[in-house]
C-alpha positions in Angstrom: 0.0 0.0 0.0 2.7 2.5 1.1 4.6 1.7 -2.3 1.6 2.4 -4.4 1.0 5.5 -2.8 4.7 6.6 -3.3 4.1 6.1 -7.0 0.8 7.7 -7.5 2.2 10.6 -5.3 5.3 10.6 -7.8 3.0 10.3 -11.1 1.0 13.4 -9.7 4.0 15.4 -8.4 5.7 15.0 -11.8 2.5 15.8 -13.9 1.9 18.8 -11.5 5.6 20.0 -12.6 5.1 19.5 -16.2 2.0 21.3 -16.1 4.1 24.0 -14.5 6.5 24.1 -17.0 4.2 24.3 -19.9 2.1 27.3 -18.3 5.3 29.7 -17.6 6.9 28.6 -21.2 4.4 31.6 -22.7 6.2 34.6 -23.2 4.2 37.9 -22.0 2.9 39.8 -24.4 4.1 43.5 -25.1 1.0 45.4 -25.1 1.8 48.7 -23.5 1.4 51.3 -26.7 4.6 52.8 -26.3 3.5 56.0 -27.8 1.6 56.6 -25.4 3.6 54.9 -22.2 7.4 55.0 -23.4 8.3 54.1 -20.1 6.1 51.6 -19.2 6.6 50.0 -23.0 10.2 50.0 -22.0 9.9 48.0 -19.1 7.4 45.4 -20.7 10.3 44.6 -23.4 13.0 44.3 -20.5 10.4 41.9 -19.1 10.4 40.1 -22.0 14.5 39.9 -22.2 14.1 38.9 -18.9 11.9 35.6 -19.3 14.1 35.0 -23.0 17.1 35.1 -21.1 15.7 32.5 -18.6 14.3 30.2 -21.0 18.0 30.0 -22.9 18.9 29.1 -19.0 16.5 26.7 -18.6 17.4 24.8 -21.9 21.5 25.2 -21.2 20.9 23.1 -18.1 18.4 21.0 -19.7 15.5 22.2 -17.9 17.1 20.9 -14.4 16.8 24.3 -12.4 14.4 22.9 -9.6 11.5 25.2 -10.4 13.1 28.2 -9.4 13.4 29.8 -13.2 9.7 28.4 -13.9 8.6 30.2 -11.1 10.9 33.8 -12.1 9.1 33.4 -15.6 6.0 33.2 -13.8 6.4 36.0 -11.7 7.9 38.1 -14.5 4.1 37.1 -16.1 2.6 38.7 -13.4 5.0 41.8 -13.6 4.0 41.8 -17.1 0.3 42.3 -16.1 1.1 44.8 -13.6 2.9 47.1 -16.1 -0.2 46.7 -18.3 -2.6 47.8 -15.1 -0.2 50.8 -14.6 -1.2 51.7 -18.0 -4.5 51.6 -17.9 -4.6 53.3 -14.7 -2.9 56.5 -16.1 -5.3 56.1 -19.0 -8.4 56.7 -16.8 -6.8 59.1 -14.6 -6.6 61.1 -17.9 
């Protein structure tokens, strides 16, 4: 019994990971209008150099970085999306 549970937990713990992987392999999108936000356009595209730059990491060490540059890509997501909300906000207070 204990042995099949160490497996299933294994199975799900590795799916969970891959599942992981795949979500933070998408690249934020630039979609501050840099016209209009130079700044904030600027930062989105260092974002993006950012999470390129951690990807070539990821595949120079064949994607053995124990989660920790999955989870910078994901937070650089989330940055991403913050820098978009800045936008907006300056668009309303407008």
């Amino acid at each position: 019994m204990k042995s099949r549970n160490l497996v299933l937990g294994s199975v799900l713990g590795a799916g969970l990971l891959a599942g992981g992987l795949v979500l933070a392999q998408n690249p934020p999108a630039p979609d501050v209008d840099p016209v209009r936000h130079p700044h904030l356009a600027s930062a989105q595209k260092h974002i993006l150099e950012a999470f390129d730059s951690l990807t070539h990491a990821q595949q120079a060490n064949d994607f053995d970085l124990e989660g920790h540059a999955a989870h910078a890509k994901q937070l650089l997501e989330e940055a991403s999306r913050e820098v978009k909300e800045s936008a907006r906000a300056s668009n309303h207070r407008r």
